[in-house]
N, C-alpha and C positions, 0 to 999 in steps of 0.2 A: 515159455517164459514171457508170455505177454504181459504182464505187469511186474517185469521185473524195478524194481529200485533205482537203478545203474542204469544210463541212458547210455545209447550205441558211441562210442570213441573210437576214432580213425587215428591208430595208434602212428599215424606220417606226419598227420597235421596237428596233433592236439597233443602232441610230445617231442620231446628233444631228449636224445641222451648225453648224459655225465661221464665223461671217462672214468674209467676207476682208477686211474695214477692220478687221479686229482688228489687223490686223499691220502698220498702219500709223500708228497712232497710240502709239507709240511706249513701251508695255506691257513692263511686265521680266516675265522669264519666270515669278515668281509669282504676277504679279497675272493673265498669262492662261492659269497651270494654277487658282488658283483661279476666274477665270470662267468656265471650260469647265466645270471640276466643277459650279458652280452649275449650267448650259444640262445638263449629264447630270441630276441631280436634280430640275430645273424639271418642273414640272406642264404639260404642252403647251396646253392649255385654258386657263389663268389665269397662265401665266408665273410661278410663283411655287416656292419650296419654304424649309425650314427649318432645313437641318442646322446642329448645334453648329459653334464653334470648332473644339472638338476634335476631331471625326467630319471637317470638312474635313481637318484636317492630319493626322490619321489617315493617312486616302484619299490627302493629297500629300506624305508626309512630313514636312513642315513644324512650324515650333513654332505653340503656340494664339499667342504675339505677332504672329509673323509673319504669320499669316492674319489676324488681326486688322487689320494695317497696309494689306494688301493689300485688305482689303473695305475700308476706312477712301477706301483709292485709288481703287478702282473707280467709290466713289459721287460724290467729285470728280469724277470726269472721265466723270460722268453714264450709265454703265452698267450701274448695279443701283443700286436703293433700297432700302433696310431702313427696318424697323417694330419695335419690340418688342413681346413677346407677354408673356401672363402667364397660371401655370400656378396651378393649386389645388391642394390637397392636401388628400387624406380628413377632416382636422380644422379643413377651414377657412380654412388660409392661406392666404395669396395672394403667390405667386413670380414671378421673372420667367424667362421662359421665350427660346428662344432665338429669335435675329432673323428675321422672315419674311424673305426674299429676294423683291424683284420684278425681274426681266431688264427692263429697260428698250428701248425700241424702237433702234438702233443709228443710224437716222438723226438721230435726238437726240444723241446721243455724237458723231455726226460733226461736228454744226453747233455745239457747243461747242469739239470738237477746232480746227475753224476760226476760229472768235471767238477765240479764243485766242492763232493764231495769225497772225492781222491784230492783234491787241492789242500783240503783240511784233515786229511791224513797225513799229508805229505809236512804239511804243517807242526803236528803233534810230533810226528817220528825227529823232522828236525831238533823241536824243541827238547824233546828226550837224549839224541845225542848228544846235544850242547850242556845240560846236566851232566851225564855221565861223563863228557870231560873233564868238567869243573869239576866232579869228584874225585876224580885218576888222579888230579893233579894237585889235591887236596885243598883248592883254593874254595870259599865259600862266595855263592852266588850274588851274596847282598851287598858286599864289597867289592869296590870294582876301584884298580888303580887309577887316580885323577892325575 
């Protein structure tokens, strides 16, 4: 295959993997182009990396809000934590610099994603006995004594 098409890939260095619970935990498609970008930027070693606002949305098109919104999401629903850093400068200042990223372990994101979602069962089934009260009791819902 000496002229093959397809030039040689070190599947270590020239790829990163996607969990596959990424995709079911119910992720709009920006919040999982900006976590992929993080896992491409991330340090393999230490799970971490730095890029700006804007360098991500550079990278995904997006506005610096919107990647903002979306890191905002991600750390709710416990798959990346941020830190802020802070920068010096030649004369002494002290800046802030932009947020570390840590990837968070994804078993963690999934045992939230589940608490979550017994929380809102747990929610339904209330709201269901609290009907069928009000029906035992023959009072209707939309009145309530003042």
């Amino acid at each position: 295959m000496r002229n093959s098409r397809y030039s040689k890939r070190d599947p270590i260095k020239d790829y990163f993997p996607l969990p596959n619970e990424l995709f079911c935990f119910g992720l709009s498609y920006g919040e999982i182009a900006v976590y992929s970008y993080l896992l491409y930027r991330e340090n393999r070693k230490n799970y971490q990396c730095h890029p700006s606002y804007k360098t991500i949305g550079k990278a995904l098109k997006m506005s610096k809000n919107t990647v903002c919104k979306c890191v905002r999401l991600l750390e709710e629903k416990e798959l990346i934590a941020t830190e802020p850093t802070d920068v010096f400068i030649k004369d002494g200042k002290k800046l802030n610099g932009n947020l570390l990223y840590t990837i968070l372990p994804i078993e963690q994101a999934k045992q939230y994603f589940y608490k979550r979602q017994l929380e809102n069962v747990d929610r339904v089934v209330a709201e269901e006995r609290r009907k069928k009260r009000i029906e035992k009791f023959c009072l209707k819902p939309d009145k309530q004594a003042v």
